[in-house]
py3Dmol code that shows the C-alpha trace and the ligand (Angstrom):
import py3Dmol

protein = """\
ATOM      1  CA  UNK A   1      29.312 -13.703  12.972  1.00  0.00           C
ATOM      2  CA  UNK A   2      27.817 -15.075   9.683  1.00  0.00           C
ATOM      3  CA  UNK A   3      25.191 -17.708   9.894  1.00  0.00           C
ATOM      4  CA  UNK A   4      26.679 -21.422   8.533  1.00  0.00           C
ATOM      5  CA  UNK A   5      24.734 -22.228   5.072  1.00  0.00           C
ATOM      6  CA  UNK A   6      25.161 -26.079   4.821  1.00  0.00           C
ATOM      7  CA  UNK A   7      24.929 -28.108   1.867  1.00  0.00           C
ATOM      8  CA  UNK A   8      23.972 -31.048   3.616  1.00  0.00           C
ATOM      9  CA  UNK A   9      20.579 -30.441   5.370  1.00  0.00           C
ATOM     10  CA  UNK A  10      19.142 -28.562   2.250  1.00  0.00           C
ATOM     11  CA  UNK A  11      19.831 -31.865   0.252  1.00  0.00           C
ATOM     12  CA  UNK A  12      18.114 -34.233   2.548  1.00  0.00           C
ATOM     13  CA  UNK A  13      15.195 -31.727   2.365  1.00  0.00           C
ATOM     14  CA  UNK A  14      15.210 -31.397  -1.225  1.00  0.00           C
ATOM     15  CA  UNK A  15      15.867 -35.317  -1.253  1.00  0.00           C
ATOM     16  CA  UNK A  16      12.679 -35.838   0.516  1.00  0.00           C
ATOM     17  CA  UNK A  17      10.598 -34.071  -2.081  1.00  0.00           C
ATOM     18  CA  UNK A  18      12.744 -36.004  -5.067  1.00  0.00           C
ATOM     19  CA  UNK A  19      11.527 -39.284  -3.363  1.00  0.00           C
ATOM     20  CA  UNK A  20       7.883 -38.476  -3.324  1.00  0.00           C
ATOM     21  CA  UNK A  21       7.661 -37.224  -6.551  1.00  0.00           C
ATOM     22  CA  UNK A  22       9.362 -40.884  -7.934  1.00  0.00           C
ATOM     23  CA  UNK A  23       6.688 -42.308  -5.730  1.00  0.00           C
ATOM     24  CA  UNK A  24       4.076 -40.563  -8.320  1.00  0.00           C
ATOM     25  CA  UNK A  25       5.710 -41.905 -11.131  1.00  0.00           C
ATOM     26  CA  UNK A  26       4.348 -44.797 -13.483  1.00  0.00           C
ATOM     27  CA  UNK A  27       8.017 -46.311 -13.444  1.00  0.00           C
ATOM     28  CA  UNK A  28      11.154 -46.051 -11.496  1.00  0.00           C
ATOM     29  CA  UNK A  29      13.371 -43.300 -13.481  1.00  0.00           C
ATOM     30  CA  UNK A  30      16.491 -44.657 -14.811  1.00  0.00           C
ATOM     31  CA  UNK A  31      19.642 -42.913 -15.607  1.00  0.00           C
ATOM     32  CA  UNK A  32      22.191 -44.016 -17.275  1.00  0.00           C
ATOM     33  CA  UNK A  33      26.110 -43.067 -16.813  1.00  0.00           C
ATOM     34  CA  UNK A  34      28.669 -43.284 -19.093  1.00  0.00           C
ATOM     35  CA  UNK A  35      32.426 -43.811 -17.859  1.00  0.00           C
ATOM     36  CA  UNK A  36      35.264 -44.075 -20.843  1.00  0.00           C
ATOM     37  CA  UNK A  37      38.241 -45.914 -18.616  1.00  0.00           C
ATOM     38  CA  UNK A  38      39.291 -46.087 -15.581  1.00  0.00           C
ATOM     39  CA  UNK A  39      40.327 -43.305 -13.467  1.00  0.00           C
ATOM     40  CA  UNK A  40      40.021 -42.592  -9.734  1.00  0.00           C
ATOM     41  CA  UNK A  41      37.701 -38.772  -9.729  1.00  0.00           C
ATOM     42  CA  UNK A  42      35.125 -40.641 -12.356  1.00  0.00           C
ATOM     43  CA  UNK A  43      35.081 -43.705  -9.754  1.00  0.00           C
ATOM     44  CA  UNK A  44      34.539 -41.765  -7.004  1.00  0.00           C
ATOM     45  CA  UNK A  45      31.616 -39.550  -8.605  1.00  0.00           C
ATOM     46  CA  UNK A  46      29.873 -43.007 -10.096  1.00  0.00           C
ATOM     47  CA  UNK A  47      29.807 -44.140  -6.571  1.00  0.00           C
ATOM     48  CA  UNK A  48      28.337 -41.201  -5.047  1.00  0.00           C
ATOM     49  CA  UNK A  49      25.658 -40.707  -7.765  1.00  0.00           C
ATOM     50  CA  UNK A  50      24.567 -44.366  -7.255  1.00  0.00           C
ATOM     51  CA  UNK A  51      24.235 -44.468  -3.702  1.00  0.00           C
ATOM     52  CA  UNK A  52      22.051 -41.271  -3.725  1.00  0.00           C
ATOM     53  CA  UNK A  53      20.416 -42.142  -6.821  1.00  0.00           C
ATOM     54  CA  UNK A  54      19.391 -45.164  -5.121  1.00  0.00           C
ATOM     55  CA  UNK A  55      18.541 -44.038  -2.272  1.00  0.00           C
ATOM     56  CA  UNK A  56      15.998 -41.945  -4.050  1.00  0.00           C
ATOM     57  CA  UNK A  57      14.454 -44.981  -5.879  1.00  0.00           C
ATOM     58  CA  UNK A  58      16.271 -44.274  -8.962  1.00  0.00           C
ATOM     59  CA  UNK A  59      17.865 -46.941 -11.479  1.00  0.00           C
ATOM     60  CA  UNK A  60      21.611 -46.703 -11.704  1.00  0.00           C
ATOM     61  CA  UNK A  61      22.929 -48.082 -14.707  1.00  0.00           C
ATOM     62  CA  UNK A  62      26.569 -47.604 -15.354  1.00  0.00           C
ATOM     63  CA  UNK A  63      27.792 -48.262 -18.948  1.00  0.00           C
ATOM     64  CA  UNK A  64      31.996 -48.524 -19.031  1.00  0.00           C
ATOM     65  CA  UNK A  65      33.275 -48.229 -21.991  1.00  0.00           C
ATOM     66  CA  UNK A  66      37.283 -48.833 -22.933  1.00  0.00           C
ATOM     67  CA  UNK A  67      39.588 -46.313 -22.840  1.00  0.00           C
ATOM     68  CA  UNK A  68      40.734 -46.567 -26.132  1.00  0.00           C
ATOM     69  CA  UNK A  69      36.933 -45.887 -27.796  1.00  0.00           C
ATOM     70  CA  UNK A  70      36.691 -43.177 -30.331  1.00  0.00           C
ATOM     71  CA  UNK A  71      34.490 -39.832 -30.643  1.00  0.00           C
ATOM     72  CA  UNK A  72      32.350 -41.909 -33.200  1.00  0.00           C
ATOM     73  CA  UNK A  73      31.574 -44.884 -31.259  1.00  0.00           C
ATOM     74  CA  UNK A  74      31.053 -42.404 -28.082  1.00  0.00           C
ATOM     75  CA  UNK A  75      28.568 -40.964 -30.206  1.00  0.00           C
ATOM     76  CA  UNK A  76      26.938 -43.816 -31.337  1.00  0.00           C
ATOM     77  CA  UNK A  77      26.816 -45.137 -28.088  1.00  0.00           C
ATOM     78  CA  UNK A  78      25.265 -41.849 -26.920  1.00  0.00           C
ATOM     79  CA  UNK A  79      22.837 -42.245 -29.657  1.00  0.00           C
ATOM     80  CA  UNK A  80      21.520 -45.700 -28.589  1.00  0.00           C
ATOM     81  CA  UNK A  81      20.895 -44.603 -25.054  1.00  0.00           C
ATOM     82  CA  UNK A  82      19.144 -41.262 -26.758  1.00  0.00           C
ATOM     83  CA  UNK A  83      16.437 -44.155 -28.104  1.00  0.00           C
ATOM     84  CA  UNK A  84      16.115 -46.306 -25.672  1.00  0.00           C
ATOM     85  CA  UNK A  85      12.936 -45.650 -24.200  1.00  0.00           C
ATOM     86  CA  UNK A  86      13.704 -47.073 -21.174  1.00  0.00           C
ATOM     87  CA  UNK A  87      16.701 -44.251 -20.324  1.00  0.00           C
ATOM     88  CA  UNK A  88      15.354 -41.209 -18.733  1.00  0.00           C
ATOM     89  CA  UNK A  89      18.336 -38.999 -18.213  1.00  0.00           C
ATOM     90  CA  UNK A  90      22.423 -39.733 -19.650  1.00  0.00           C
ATOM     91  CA  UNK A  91      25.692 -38.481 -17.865  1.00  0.00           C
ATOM     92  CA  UNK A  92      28.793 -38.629 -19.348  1.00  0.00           C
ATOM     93  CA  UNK A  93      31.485 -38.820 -16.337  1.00  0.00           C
ATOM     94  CA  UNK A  94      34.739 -36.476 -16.492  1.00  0.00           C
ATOM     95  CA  UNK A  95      37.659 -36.211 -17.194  1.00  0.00           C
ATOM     96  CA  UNK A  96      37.150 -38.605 -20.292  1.00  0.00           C
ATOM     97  CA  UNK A  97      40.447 -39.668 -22.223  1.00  0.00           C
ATOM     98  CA  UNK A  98      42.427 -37.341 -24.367  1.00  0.00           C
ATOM     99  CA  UNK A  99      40.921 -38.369 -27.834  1.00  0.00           C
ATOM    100  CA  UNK A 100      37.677 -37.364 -26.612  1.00  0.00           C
ATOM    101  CA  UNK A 101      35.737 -33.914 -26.514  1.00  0.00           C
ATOM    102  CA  UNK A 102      33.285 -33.670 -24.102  1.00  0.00           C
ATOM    103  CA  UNK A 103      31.655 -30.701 -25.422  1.00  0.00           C
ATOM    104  CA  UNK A 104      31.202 -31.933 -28.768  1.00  0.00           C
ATOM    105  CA  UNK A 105      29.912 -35.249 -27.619  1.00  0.00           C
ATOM    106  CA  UNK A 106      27.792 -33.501 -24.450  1.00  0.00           C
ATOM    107  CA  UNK A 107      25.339 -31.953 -27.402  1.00  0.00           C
ATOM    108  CA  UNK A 108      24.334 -35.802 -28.774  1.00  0.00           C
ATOM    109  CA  UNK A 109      22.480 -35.797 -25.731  1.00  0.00           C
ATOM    110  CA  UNK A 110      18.896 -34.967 -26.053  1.00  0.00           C
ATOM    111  CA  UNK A 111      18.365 -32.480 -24.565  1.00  0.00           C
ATOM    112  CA  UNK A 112      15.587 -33.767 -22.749  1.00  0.00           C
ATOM    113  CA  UNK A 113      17.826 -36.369 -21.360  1.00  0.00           C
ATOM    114  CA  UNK A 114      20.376 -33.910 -20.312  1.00  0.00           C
ATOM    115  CA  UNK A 115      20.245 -33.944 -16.922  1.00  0.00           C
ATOM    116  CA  UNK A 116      23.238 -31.921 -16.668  1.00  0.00           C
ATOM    117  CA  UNK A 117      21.446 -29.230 -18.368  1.00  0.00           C
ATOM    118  CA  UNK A 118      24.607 -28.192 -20.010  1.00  0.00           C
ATOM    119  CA  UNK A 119      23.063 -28.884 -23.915  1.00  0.00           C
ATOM    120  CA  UNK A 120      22.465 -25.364 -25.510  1.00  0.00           C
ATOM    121  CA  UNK A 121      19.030 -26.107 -26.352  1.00  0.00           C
ATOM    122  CA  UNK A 122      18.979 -26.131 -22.073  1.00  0.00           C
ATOM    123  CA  UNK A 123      21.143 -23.266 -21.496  1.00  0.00           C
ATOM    124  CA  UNK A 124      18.923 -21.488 -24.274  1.00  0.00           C
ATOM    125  CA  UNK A 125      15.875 -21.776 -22.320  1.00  0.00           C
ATOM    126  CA  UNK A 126      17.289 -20.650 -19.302  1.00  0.00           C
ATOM    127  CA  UNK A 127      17.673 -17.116 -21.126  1.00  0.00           C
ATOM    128  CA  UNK A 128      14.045 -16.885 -21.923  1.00  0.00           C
ATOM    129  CA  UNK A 129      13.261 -18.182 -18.170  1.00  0.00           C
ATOM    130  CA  UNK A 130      11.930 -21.471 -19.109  1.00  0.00           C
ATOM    131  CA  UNK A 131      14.330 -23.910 -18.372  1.00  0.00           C
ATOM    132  CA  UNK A 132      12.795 -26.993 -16.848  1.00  0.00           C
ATOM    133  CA  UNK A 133      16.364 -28.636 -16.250  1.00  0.00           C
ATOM    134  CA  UNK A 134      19.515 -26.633 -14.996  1.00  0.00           C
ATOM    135  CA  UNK A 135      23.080 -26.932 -14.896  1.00  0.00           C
ATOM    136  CA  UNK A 136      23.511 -28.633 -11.123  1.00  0.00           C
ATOM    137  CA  UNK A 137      25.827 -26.148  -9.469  1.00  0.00           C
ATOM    138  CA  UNK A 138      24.117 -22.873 -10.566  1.00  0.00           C
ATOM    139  CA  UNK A 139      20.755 -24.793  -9.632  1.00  0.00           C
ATOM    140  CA  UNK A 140      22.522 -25.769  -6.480  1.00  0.00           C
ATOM    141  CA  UNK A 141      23.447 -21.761  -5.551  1.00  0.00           C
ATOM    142  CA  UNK A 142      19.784 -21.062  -6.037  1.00  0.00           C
ATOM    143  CA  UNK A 143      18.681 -23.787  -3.639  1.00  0.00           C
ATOM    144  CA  UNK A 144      21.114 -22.042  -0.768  1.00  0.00           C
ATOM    145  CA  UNK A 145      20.419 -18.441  -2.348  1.00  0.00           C
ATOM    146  CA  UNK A 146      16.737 -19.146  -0.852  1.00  0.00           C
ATOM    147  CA  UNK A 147      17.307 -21.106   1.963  1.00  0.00           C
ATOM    148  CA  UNK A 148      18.247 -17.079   3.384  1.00  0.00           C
ATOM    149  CA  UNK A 149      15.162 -16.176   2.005  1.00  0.00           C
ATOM    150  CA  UNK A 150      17.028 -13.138   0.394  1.00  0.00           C
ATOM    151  CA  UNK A 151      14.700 -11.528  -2.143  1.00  0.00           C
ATOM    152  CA  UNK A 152      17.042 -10.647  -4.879  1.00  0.00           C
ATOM    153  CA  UNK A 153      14.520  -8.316  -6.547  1.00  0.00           C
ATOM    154  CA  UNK A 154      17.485  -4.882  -6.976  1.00  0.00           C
ATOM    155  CA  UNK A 155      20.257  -6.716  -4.977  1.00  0.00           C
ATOM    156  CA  UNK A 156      23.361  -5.864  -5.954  1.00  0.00           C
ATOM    157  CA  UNK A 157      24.694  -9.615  -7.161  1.00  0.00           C
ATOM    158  CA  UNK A 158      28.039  -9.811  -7.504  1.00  0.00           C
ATOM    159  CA  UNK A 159      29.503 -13.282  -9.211  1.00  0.00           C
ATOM    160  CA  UNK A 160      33.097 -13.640  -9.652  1.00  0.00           C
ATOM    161  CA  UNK A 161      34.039 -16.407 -12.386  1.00  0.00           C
ATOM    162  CA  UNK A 162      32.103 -16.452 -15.731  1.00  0.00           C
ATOM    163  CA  UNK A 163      32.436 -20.402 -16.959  1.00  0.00           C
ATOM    164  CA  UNK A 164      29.416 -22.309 -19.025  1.00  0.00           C
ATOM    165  CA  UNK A 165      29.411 -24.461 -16.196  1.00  0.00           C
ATOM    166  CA  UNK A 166      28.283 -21.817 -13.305  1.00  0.00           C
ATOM    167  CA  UNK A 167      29.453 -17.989 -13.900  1.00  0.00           C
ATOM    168  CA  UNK A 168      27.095 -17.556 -16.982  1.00  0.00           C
ATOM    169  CA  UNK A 169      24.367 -19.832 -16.049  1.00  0.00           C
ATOM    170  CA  UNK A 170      24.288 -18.766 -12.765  1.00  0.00           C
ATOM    171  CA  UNK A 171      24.255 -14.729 -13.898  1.00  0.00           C
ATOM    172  CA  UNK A 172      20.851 -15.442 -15.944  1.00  0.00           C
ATOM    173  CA  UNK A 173      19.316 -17.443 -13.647  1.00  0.00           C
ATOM    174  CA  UNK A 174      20.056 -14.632 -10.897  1.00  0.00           C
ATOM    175  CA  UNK A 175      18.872 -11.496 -13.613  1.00  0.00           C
ATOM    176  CA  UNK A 176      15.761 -13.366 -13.721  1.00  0.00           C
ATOM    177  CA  UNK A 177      14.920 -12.516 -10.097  1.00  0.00           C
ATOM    178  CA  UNK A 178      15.722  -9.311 -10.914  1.00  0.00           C
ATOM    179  CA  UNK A 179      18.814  -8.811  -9.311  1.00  0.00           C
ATOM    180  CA  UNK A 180      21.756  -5.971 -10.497  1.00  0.00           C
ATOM    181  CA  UNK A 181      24.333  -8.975 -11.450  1.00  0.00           C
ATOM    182  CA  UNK A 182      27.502  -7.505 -12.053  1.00  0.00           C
ATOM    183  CA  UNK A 183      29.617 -10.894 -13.713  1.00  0.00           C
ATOM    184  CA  UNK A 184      33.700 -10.423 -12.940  1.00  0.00           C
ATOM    185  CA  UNK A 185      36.184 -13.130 -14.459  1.00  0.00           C
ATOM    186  CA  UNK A 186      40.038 -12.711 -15.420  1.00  0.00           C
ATOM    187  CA  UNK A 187      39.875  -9.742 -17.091  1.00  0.00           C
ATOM    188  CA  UNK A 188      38.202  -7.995 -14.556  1.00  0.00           C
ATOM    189  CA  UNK A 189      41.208  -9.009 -12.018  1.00  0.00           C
ATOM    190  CA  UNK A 190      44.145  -8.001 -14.862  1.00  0.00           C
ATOM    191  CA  UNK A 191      41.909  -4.504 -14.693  1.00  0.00           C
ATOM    192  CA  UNK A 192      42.874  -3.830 -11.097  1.00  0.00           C
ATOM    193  CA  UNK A 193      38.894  -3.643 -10.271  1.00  0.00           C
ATOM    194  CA  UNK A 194      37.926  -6.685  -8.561  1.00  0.00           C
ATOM    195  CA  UNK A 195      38.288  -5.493  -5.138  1.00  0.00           C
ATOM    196  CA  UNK A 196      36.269  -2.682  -5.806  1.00  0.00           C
ATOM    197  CA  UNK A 197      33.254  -5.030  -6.888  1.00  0.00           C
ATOM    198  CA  UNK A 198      33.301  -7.429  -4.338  1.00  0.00           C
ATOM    199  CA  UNK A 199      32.886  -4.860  -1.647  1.00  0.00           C
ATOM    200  CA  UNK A 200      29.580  -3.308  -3.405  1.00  0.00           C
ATOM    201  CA  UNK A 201      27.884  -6.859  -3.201  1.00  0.00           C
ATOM    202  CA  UNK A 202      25.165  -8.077  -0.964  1.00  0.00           C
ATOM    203  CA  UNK A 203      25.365 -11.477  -2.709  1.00  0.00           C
ATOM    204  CA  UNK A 204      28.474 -12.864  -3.631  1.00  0.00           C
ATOM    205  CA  UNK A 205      29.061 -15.680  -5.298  1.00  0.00           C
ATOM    206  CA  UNK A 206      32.611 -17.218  -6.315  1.00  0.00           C
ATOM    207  CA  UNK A 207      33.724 -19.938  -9.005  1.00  0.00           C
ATOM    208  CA  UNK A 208      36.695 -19.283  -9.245  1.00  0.00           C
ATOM    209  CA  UNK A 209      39.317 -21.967  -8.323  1.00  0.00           C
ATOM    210  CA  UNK A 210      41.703 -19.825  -6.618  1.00  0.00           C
ATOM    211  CA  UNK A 211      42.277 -20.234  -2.582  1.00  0.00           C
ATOM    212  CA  UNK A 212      42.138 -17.029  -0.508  1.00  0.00           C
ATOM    213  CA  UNK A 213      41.682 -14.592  -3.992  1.00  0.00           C
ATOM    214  CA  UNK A 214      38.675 -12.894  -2.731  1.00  0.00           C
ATOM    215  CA  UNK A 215      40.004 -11.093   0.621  1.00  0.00           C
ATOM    216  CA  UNK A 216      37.679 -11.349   4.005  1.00  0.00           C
ATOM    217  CA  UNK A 217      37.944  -7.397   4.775  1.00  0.00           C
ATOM    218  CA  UNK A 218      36.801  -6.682   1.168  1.00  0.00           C
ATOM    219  CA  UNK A 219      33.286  -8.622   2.283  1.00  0.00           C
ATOM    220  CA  UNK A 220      30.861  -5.996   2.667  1.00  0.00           C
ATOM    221  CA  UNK A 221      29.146  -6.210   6.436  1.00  0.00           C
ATOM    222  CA  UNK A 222      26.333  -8.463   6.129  1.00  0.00           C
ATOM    223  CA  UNK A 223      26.721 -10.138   2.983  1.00  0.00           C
ATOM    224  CA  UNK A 224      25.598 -13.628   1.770  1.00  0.00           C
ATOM    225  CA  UNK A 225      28.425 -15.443   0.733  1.00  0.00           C
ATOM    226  CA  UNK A 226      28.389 -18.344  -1.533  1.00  0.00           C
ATOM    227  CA  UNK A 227      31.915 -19.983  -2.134  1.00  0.00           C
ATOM    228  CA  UNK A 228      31.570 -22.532  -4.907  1.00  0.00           C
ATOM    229  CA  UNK A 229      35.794 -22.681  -5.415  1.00  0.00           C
ATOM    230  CA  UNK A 230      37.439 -26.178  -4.449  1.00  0.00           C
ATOM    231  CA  UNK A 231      41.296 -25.892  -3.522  1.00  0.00           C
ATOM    232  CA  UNK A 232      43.839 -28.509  -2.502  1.00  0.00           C
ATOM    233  CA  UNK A 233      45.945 -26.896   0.580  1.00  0.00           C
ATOM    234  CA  UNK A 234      48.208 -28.929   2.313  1.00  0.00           C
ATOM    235  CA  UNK A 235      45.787 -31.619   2.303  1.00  0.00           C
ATOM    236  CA  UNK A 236      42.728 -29.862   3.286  1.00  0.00           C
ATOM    237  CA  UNK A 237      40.251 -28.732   0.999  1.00  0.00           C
ATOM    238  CA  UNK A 238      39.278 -24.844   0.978  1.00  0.00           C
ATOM    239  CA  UNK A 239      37.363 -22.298  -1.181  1.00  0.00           C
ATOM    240  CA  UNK A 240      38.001 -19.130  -3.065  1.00  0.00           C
ATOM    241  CA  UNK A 241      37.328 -16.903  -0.225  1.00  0.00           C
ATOM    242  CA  UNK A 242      39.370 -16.598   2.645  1.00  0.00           C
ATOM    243  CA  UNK A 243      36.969 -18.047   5.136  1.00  0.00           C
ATOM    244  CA  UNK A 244      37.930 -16.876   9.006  1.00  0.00           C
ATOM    245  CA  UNK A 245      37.692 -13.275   8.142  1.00  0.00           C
ATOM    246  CA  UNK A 246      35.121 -13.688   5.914  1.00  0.00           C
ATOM    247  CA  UNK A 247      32.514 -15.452   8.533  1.00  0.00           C
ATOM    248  CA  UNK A 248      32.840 -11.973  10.945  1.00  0.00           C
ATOM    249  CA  UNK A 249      31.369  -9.471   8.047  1.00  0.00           C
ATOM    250  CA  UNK A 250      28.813 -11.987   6.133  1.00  0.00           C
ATOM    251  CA  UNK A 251      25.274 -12.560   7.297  1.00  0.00           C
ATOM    252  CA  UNK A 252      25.341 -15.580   5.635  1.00  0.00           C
ATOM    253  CA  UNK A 253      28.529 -18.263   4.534  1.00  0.00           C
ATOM    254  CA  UNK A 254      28.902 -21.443   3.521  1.00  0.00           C
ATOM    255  CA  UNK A 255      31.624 -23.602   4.314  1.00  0.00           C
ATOM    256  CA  UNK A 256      34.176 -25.747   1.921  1.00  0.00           C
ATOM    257  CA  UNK A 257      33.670 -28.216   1.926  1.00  0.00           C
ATOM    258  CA  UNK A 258      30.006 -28.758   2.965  1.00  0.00           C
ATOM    259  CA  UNK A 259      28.373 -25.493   1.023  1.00  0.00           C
ATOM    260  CA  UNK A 260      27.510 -26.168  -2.333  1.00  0.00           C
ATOM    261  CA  UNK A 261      28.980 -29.840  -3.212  1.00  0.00           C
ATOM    262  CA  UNK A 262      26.635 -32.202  -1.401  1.00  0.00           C
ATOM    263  CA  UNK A 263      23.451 -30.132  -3.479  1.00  0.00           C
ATOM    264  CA  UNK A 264      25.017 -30.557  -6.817  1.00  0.00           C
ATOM    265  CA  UNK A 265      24.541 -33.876  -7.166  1.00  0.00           C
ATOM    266  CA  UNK A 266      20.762 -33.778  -5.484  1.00  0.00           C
ATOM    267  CA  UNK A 267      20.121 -31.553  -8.447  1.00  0.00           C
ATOM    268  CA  UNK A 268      21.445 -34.105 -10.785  1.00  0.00           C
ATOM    269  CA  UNK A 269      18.421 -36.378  -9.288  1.00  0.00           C
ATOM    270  CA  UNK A 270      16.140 -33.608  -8.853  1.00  0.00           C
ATOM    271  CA  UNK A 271      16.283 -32.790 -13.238  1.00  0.00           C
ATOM    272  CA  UNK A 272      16.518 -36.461 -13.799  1.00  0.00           C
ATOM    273  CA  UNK A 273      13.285 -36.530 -12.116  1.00  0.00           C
ATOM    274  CA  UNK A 274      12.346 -33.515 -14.074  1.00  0.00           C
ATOM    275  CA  UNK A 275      13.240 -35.221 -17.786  1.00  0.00           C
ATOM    276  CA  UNK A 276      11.063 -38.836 -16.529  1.00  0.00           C
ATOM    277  CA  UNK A 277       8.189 -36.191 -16.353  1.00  0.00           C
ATOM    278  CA  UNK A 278       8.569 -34.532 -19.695  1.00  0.00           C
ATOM    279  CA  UNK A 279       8.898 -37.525 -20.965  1.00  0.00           C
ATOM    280  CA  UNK A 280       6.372 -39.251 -20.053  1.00  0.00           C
TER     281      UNK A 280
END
"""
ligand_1 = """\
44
NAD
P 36.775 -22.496 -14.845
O 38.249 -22.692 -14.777
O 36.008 -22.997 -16.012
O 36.486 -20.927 -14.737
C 37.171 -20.138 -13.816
C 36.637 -18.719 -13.869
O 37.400 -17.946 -12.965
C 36.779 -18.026 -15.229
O 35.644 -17.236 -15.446
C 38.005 -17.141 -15.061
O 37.996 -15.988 -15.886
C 37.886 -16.777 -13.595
N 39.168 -16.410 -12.994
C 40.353 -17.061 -13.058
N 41.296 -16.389 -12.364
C 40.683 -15.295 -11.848
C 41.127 -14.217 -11.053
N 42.386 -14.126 -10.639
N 40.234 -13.276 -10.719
C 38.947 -13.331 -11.116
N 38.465 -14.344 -11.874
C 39.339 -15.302 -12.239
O 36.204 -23.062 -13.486
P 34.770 -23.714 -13.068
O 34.623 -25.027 -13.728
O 33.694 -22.697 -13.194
O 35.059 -23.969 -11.522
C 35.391 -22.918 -10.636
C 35.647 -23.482 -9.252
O 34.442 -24.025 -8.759
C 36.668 -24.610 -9.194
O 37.359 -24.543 -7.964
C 35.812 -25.857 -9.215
O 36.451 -26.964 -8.605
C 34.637 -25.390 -8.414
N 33.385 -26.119 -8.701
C 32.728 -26.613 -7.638
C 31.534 -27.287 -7.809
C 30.813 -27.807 -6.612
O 29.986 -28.691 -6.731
N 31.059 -27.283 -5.421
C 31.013 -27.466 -9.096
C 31.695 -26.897 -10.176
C 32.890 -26.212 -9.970
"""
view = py3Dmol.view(width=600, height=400)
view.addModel(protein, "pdb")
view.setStyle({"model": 0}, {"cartoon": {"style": "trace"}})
view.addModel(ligand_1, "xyz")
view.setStyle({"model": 1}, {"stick": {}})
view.zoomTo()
view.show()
């Protein structure tokens, strides 16, 4: 029976080391979020990020904006924050309004106030191993990836979903430990050959979106299994991997909810952090 890899006690560890290293800063960091309109998921993740942001000793300041403002004025607005001196880190909250872009108006960030590290000039350095900020969730899989202690130097690392936000992010931060990452999306399903993957791998990861795609019997016995996937089943939330059968060949699981979510947003705080100490 797998060990349980919880999100939860990882982030109040990592937490712990975010709220000393604020202590050893000249001023409290301040981030600033931006929310066009009003809707219920943005709400929910402005009131999450302030309480932990606070908790942490780390300004909150939430800019709304209408939901009728343009790309240009987003922009603009964007722009100000970029030179105010007193804004460490920016977050633009999703889903934004149907006029607006997010991935055009994501790179007006600077990129040292991209705490999302989603700006290319971030994503860039993460291909050359320098990155100093990362994209939360593939920063988050790291986090649990050594909380095993698995050393991932020839591992055969298989990830199944290849978006900006994790797959490909994830897949470079995990070739730089030297790990054999083998990266399946769509395609590789429409090929008949995902099965076949997911049993080779010692380390799976999945960002997928899909409840019960990946199979328990095709884990392969002892496994780590990371399940990044959120699904909506009959009112309860579930992964990508189907869990029960799952837990009896992995070494290692974690559960969904309560794997990877409650670290993503630690790692928000953790690169704000980060970007107060470039810039100072
Ligand atoms: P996305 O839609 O951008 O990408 C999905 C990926 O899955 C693509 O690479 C696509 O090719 C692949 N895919 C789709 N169908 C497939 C199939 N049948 N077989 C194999 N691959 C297939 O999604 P995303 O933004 O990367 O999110 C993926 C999942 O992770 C979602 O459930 C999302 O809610 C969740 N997520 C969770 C967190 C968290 O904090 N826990 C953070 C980000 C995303």
């Amino acid at each position: 029976m797998a060990k349980l890899l919880e999100g939860k006690p990882l982030a109040e560890k990592i937490k712990e080391e975010i709220r000393k290293e604020v202590s050893t800063l000249e001023k409290k960091p301040v981030l600033a979020s931006i929310q066009v309109g009003e809707n219920a998921p943005a709400e929910a993740y402005v009131k999450s990020q302030r309480k932990t942001a606070e908790n942490l000793g780390i300004e909150y300041q939430l800019h709304r904006l209408n939901q009728e403002t343009t790309e240009t004025e987003l922009i603009q607005f964007v722009q100000e924050l970029n030179s105010d001196k007193a804004v460490n880190g920016i977050i633009i909250q999703l889903p934004l309004p149907s006029q607006i872009d997010y991935k055009k108006i994501s790179q007006f960030i600077l990129p040292e106030k991209d705490v999302e590290g989603m700006h290319p000039a971030n994503m860039g350095k993460i291909t050359f191993g320098k990155a100093k900020i990362l994209p939360c969730t593939p920063a988050a899989v790291m986090e649990l990836l050594k909380e095993t202690q698995v050393d991932l130097y020839g591992k055969e690392v298989v990830v199944v979903g290849h978006s900006e936000i994790v797959g490909k992010p994830l897949s470079l931060l995990l070739l730089d430990k030297f790990a054999t990452v083998t990266v399946c999306h769509i395609g590789t399903s429409k090929a008949g050959k995902l099965e076949e993957h997911v049993r080779k791998a010692e380390v799976l990861i999945v960002a997928v979106g899909k409840a019960g795609l990946i199979k328990g019997e095709w884990i392969k016995a002892g496994a780590i299994v990371i399940d990044v996937g959120i699904n909506r089943v009959a009112d309860k939330i579930v992964g990508d991997v189907e869990f029960e059968a799952a837990e009896k060949r992995a070494s290692y699981i974690t559960p969904v909810p309560g794997g990877v979510g409650p670290l993503t947003v630690t790692m928000l705080m953790r690169n704000l952090v980060e970007a107060a100490k470039l810039q100072q």
